[in-house]
GUZA-284090 format. One record per residue (C-alpha): residue in three letters; y, x, z. Coordinates in steps of 0.25 Angstrom, whole numbers, plus 5000, padded with zeros to 4 digits. Layout:
BEGIN
ALAYXZ/...
***
This chain:
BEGIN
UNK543054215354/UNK543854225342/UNK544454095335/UNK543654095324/UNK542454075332/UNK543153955339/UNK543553895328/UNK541953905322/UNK541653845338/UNK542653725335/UNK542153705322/UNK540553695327/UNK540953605340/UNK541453495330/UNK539753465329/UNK538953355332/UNK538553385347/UNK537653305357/UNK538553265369/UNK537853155377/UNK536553255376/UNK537253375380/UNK537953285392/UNK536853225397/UNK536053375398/UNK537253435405/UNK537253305416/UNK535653335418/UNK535653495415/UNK534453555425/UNK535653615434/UNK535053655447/UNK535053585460/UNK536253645466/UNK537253625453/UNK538053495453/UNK538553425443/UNK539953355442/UNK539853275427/UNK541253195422/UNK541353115408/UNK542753125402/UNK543453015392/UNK543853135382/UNK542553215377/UNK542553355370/UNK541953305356/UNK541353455352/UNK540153545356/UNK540953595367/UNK541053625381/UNK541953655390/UNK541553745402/UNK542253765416/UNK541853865426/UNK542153845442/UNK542253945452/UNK541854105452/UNK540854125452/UNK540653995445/UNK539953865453/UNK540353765442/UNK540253755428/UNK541153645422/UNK540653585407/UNK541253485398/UNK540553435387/UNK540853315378/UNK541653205388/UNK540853275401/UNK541153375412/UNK540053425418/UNK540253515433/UNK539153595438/UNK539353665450/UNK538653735462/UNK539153715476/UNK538553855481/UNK538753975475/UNK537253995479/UNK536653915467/UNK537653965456/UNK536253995449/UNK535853855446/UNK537453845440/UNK537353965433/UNK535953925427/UNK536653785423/UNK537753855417/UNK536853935408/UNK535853815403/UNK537353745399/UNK537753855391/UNK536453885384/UNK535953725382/UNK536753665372/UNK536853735360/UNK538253695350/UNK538953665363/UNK540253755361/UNK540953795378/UNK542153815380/UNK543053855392/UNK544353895397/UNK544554055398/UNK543454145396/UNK542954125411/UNK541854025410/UNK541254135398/UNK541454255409/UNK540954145420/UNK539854135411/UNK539454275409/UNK539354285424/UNK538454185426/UNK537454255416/UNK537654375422/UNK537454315438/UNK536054255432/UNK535454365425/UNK535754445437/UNK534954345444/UNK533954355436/UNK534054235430/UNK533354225416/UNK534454185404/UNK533554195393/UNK533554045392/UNK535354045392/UNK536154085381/UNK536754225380/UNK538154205383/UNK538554265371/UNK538154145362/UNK538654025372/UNK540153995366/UNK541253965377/UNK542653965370/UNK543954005378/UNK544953875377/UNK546053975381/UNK547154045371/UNK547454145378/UNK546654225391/UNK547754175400/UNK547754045395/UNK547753955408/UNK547153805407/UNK548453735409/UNK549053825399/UNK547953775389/UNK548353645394/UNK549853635392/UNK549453695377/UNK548953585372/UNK550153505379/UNK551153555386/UNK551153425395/UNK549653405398/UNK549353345410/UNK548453405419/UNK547153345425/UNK547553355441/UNK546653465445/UNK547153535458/UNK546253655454/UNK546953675440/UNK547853795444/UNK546653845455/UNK545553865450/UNK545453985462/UNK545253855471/UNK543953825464/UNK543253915472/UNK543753885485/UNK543353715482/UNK541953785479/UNK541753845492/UNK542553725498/UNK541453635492/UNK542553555484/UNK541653535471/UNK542253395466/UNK543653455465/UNK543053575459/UNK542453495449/UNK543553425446/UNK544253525444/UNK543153585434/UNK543153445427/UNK544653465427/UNK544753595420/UNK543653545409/UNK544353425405/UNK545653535403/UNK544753625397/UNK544453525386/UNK545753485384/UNK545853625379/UNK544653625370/UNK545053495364/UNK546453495361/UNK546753645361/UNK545453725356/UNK545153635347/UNK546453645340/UNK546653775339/UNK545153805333/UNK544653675325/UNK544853695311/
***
């Protein structure tokens, strides 16, 4: 995505946008039997039609989303039901039209792309999702390489750092998985959303509001 287009995206996520509705859909989103949901209210907000959106795992079994003052985790506890995640993951994306994602790195958009692929090869009828051509997910990153703490120590060289023992691991994510150690991966999930934001607010925003 070239910066024009980002600089048009910052310019149409300064509307008027519905929060508490979209909130209270996300807390009671028709998700399946076997997908858990973690919510946490924050005390700093995003104020813009904006997401932010953290992927666990590979393949994924958790979808972190933070809209407004809330993080929302859905997660599976056996790969044997990532259907019903996958399925919630689509309706997200496809239910709430002006509501601009972002993420950090092109993964969660690859991530994405797997996930429509997994359910049309199970057959699974997409007429009723968006094409994932017109579903925006901005990169937050500078540069490919960019890692999150450099992103960090960008915006000030002596940010400190929530205290999440996965920061520098995420290859430990998985192992916590099959561990069944869900609350410390979805602290971890919370952890990264929180940073993430940090970014878009006082970073992305910058460099692309005019």
């Amino acid at each position: 995505m070239n910066d024009l287009k980002k600089w048009n995206y910052a310019y149409t996520i300064t509307g008027d946008f519905d929060y508490e509705t979209v909130i209270e859909e996300l807390k009671t989103i028709a998700r399946g039997e076997h997908v858990n949901l973690v919510v946490k209210v924050l005390s700093t907000p995003i104020i813009h039609q904006a997401a932010i959106l953290d992927f666990e795992g590979n393949p994924v079994f958790m979808v972190g989303l933070m809209v407004f003052d809330a993080l929302f985790s859905f997660y599976i506890e056996d790969y044997e039901h990532k259907t019903e995640l996958y399925l919630l993951l689509m309706k997200i994306l496809s239910s709430f039209d002006g509501l601009v994602f972002f993420s950090f790195s092109y993964h969660e958009k690859e991530e994405i792309q797997k996930v429509y692929q997994y359910l049309e090869y199970q057959g699974v009828d997409l007429s009723a999702y968006r094409e994932l051509d017109q579903i925006p997910i901005i990169n937050l990153q500078l540069s490919k390489f960019e890692s999150l703490l450099e992103a960090l120590y960008s915006i000030h060289p002596k940010m400190k750092i929530s205290g999440d023992s996965l920061f520098r691991n995420n290859r430990l994510v998985n192992q916590l998985f099959y561990a069944r150690k869900y609350e410390e991966i979805v602290v971890h999930n919370q952890n990264c959303l929180v940073n993430e934001s940090i970014i878009f607010k006082k970073r992305w925003l910058k460099l692309f509001t005019i």
